[in-house]
KOLNU-869581 format. One record per residue: chain; x, y, z of N, C-alpha, C in turn. Coordinates in Angstrom, 3 decimals. Example, Ala and Ser with C-alpha at 12.3 -4.5 7.8 and 13.67 -1.06 7.14 Angstrom:
<nodes>
<node mol="A" n_px="13.190" n_py="-5.690" n_pz="7.800" ca_px="12.300" ca_py="-4.500" ca_pz="7.800" c_px="13.200" c_py="-3.300" c_pz="7.800"/>
<node mol="A" n_px="12.850" n_py="-2.250" n_pz="7.080" ca_px="13.670" ca_py="-1.060" ca_pz="7.140" c_px="12.900" c_py="0.030" c_pz="7.870"/>
</nodes>
This chain:
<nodes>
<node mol="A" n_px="96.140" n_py="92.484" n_pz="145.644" ca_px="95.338" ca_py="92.474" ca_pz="146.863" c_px="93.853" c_py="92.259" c_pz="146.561"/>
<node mol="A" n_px="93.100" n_py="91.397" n_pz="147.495" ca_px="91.806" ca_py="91.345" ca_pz="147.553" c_px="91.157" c_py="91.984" c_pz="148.402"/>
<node mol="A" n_px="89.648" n_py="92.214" n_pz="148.230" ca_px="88.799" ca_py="92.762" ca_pz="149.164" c_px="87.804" c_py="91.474" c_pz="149.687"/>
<node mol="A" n_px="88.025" n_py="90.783" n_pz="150.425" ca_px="86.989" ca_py="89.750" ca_pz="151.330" c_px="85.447" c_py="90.458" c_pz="152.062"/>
<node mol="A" n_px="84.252" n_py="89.874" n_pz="151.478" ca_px="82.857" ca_py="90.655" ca_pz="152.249" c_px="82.616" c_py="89.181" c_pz="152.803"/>
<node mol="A" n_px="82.138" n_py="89.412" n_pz="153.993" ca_px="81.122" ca_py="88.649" ca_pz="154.572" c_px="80.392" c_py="89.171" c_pz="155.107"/>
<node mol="A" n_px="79.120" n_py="89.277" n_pz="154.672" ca_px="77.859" ca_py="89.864" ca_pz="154.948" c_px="76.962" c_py="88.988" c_pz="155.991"/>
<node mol="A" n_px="76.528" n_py="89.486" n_pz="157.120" ca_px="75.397" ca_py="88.997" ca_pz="158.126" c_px="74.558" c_py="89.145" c_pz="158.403"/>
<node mol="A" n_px="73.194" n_py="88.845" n_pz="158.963" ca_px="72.043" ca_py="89.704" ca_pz="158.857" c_px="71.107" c_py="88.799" c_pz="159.826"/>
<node mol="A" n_px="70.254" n_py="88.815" n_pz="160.446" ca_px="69.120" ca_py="88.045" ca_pz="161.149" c_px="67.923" c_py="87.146" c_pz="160.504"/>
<node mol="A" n_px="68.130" n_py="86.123" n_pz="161.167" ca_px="67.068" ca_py="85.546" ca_pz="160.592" c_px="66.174" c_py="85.594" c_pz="160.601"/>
<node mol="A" n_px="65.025" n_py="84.438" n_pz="160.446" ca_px="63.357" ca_py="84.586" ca_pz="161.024" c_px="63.351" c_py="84.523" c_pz="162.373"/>
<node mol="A" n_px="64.309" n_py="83.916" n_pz="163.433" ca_px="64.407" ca_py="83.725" ca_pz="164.845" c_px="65.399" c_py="84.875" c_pz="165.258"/>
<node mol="A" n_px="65.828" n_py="85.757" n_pz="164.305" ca_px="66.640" ca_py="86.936" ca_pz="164.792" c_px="68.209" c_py="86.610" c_pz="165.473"/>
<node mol="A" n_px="68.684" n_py="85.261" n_pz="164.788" ca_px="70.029" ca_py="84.919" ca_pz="165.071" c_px="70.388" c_py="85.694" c_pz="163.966"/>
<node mol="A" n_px="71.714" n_py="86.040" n_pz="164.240" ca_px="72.899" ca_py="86.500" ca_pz="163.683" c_px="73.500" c_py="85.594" c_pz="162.379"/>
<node mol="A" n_px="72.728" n_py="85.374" n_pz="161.076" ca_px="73.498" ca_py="84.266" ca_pz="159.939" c_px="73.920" c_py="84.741" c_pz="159.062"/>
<node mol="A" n_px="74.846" n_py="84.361" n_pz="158.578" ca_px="75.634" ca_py="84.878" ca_pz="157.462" c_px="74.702" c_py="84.725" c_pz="156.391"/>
<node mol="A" n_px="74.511" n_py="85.967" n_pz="155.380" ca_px="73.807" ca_py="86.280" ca_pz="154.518" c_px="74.364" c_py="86.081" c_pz="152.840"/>
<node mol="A" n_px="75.998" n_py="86.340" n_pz="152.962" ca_px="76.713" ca_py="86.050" ca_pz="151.869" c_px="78.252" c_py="86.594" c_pz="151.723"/>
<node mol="A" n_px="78.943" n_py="85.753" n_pz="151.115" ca_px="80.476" ca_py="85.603" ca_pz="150.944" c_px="80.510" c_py="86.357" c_pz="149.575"/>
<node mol="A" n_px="82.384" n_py="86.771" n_pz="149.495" ca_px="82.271" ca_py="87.283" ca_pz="147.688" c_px="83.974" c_py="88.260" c_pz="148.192"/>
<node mol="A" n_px="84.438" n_py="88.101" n_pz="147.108" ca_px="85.978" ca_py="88.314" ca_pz="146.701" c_px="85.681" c_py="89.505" c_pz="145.708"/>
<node mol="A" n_px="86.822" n_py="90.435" n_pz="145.708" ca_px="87.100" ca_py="91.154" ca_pz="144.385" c_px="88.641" c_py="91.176" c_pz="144.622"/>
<node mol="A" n_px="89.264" n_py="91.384" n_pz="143.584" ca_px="90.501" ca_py="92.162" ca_pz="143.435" c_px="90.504" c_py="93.605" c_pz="143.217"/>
<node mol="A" n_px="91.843" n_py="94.559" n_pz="144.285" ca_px="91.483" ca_py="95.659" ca_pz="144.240" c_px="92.266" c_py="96.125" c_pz="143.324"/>
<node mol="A" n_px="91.750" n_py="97.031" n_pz="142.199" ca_px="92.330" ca_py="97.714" ca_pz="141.059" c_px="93.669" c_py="98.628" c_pz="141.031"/>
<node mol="A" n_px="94.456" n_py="98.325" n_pz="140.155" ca_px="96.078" ca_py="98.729" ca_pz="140.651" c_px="95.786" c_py="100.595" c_pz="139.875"/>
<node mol="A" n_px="94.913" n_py="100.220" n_pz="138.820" ca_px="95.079" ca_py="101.922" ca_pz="138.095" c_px="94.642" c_py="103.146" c_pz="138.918"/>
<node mol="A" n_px="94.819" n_py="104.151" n_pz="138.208" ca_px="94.483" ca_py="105.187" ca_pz="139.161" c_px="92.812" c_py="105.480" c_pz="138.739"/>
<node mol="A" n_px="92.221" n_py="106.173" n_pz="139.874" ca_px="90.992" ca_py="106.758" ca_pz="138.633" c_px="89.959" c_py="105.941" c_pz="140.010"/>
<node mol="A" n_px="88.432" n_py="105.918" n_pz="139.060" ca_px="87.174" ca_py="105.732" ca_pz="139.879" c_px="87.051" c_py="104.261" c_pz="139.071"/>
<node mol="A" n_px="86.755" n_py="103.093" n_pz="140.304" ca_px="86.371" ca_py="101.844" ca_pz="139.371" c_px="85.384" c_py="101.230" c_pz="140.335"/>
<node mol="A" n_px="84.374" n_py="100.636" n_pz="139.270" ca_px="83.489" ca_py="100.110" ca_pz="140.327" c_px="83.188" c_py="98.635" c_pz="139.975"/>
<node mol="A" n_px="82.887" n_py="97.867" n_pz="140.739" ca_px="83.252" ca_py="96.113" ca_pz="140.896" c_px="81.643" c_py="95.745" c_pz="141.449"/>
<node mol="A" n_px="81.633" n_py="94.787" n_pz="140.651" ca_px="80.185" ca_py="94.505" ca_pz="141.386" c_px="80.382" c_py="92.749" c_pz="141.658"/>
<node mol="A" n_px="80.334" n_py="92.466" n_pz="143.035" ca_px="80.580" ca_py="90.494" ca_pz="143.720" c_px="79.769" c_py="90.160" c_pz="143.970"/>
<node mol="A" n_px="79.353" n_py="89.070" n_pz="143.111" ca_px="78.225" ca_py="87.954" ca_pz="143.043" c_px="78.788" c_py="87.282" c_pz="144.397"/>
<node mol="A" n_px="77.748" n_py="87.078" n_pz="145.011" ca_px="78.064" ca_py="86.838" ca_pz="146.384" c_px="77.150" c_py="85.220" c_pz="146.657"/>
<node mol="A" n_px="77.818" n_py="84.289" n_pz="147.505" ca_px="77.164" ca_py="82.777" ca_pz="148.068" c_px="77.608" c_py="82.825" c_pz="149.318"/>
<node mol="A" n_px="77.028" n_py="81.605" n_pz="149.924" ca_px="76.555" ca_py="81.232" ca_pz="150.902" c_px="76.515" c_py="79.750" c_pz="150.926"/>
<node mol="A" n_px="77.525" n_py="79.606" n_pz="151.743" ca_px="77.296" ca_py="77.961" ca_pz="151.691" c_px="76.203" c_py="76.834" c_pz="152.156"/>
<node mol="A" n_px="76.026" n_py="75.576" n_pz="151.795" ca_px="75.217" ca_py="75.186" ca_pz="151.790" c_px="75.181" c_py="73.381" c_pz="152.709"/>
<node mol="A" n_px="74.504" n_py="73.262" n_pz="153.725" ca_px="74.648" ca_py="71.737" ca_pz="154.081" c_px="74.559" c_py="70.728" c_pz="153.090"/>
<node mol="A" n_px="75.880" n_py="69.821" n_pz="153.703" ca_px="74.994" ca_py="68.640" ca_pz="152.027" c_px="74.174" c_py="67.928" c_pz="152.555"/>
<node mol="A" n_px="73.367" n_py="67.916" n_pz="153.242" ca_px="71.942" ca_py="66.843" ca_pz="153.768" c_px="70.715" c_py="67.216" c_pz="154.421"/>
<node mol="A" n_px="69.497" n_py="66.672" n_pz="153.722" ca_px="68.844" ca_py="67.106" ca_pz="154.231" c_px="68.501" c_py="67.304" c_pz="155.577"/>
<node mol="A" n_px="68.900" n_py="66.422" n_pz="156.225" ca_px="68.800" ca_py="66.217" ca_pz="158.077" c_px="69.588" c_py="67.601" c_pz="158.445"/>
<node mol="A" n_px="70.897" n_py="67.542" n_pz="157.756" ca_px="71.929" ca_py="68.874" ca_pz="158.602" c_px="71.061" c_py="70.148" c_pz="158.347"/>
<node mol="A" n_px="70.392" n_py="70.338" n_pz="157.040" ca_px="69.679" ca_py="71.393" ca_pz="157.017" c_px="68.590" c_py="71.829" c_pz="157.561"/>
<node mol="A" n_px="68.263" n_py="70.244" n_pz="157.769" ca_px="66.513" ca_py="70.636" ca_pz="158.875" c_px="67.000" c_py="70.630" c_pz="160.567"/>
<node mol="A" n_px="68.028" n_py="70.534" n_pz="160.632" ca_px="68.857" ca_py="70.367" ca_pz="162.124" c_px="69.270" c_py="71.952" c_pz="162.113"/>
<node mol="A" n_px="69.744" n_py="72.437" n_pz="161.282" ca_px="70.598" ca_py="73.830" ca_pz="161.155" c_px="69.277" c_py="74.967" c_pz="161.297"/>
<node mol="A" n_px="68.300" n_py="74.651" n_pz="160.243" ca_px="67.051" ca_py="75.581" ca_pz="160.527" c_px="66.106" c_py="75.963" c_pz="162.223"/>
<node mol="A" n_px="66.425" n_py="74.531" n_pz="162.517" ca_px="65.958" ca_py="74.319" ca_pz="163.614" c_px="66.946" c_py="75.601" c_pz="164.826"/>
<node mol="A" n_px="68.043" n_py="75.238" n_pz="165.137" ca_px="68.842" ca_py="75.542" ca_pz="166.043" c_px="69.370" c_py="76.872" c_pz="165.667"/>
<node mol="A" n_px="69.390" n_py="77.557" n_pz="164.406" ca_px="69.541" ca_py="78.516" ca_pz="163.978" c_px="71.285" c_py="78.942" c_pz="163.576"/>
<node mol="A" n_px="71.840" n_py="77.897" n_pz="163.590" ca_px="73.333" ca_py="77.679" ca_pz="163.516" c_px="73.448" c_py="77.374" c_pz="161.603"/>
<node mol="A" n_px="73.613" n_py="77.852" n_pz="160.924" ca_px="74.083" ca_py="77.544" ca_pz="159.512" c_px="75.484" c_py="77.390" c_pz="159.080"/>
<node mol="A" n_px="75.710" n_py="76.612" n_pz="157.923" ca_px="76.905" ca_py="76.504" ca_pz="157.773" c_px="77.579" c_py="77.773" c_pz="157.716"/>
<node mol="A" n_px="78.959" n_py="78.234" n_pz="157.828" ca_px="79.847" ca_py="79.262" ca_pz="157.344" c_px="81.055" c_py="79.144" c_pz="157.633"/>
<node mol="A" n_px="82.153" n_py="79.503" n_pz="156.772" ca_px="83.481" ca_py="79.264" ca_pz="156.589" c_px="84.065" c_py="79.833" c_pz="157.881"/>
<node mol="A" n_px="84.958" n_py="79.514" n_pz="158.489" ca_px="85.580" ca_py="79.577" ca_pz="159.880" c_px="87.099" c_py="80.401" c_pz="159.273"/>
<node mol="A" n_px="87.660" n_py="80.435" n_pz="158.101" ca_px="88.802" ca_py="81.087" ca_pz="157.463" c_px="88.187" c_py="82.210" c_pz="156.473"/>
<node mol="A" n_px="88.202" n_py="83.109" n_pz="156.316" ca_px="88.075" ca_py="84.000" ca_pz="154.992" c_px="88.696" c_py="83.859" c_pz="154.380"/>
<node mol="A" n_px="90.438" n_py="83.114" n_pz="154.433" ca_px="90.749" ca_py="82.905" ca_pz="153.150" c_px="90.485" c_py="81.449" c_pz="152.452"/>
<node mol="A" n_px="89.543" n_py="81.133" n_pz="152.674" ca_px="88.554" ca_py="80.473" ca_pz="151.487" c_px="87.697" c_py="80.947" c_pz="150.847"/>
<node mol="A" n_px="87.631" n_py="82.143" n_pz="150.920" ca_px="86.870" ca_py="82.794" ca_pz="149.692" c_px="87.417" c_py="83.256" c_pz="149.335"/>
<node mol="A" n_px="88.568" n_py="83.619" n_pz="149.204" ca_px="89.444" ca_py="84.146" ca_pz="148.780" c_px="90.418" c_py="83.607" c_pz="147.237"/>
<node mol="A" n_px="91.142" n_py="82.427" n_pz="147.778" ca_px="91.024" ca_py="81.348" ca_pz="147.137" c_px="90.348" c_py="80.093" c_pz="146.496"/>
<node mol="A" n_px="90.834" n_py="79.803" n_pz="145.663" ca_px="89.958" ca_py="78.782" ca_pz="144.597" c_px="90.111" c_py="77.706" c_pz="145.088"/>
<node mol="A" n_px="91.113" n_py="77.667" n_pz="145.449" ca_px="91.386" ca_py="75.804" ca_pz="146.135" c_px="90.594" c_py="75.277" c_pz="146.968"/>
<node mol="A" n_px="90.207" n_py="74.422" n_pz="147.232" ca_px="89.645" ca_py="73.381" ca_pz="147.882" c_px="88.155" c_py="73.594" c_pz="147.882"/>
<node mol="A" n_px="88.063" n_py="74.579" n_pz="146.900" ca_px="86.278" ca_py="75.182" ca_pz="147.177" c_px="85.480" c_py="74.492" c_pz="146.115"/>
<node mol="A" n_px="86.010" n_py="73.618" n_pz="145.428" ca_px="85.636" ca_py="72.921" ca_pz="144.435" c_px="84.299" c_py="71.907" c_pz="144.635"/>
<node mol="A" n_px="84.795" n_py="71.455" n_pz="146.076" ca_px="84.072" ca_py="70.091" ca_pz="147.010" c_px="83.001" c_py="70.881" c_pz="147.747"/>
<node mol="A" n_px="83.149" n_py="72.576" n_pz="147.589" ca_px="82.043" ca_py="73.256" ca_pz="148.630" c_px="80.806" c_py="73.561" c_pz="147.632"/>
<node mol="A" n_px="80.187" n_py="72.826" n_pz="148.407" ca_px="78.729" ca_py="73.021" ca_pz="148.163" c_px="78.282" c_py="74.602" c_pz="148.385"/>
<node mol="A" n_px="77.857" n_py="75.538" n_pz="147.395" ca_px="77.287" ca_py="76.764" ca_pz="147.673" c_px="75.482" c_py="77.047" c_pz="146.875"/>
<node mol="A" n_px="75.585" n_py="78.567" n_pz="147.221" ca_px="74.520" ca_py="78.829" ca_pz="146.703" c_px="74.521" c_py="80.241" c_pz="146.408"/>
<node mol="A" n_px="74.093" n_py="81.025" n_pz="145.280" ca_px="74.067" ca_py="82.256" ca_pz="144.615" c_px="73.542" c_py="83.195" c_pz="145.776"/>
<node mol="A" n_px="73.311" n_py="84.037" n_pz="146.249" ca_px="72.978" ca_py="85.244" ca_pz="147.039" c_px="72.931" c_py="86.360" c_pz="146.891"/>
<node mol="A" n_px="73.515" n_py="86.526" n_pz="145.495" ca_px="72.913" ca_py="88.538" ca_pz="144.857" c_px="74.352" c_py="88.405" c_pz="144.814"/>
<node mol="A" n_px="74.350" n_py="89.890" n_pz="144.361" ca_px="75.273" ca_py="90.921" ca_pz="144.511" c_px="75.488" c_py="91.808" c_pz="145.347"/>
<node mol="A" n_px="76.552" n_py="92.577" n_pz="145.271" ca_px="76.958" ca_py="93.765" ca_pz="145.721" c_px="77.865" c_py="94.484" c_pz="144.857"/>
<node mol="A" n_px="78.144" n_py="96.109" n_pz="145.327" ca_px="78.625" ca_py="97.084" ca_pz="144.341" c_px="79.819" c_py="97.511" c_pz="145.114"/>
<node mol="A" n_px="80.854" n_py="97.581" n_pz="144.898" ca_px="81.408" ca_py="98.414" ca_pz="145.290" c_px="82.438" c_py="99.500" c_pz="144.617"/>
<node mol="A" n_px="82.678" n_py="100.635" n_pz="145.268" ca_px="83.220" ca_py="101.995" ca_pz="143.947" c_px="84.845" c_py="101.978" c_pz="145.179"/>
<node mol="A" n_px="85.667" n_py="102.158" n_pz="144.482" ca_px="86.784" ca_py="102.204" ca_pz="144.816" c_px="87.595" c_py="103.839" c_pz="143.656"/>
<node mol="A" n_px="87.942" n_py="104.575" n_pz="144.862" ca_px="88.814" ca_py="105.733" ca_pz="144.530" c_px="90.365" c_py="105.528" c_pz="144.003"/>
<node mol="A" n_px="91.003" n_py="104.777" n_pz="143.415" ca_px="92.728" ca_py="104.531" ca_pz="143.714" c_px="93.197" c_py="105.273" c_pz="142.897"/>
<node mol="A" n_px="94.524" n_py="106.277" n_pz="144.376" ca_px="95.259" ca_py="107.662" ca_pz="143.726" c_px="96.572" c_py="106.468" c_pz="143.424"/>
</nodes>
């Protein structure tokens, strides 16, 4: 099993944009484990879509979560790095 984040947050115009994507797998052992997901954000491929997207406040973002999930077809996706995150998982 995976854990899917999609993180959102406001922009400079205070729309609602996705801030960053990121997968873990959840740990089968027992015990305290903590995972830390380098997290992206996809990216327009052109400059026009991006100065069109800034404008209107609409940015790209995946319409399925399970494309971040999976590796397939994400090959052709244009992204971009966005930090991390931590997360601590308890499994009895």
């Amino acid at each position: 099993p995976q854990i899917v984040l999609s993180v959102y947050g406001p922009d400079f115009f205070g729309h609602d944009v996705v801030r960053g994507y990121g997968a873990v797998h959840v740990p089968f052992l027992p015990g305290r484990h903590k995972r830390t997901i380098a997290m992206f954000v996809p990216e327009s491929s052109s400059r026009l879509q991006q100065l069109t997207s800034w404008f209107t406040g609409r940015r790209p973002e995946f319409t399925d979560p399970k494309v971040v999930a999976q590796g397939e077809g994400r090959e052709v996706t244009r992204v971009r790095s966005q930090g991390f995150v931590t997360i601590s998982f308890n499994v009895m």
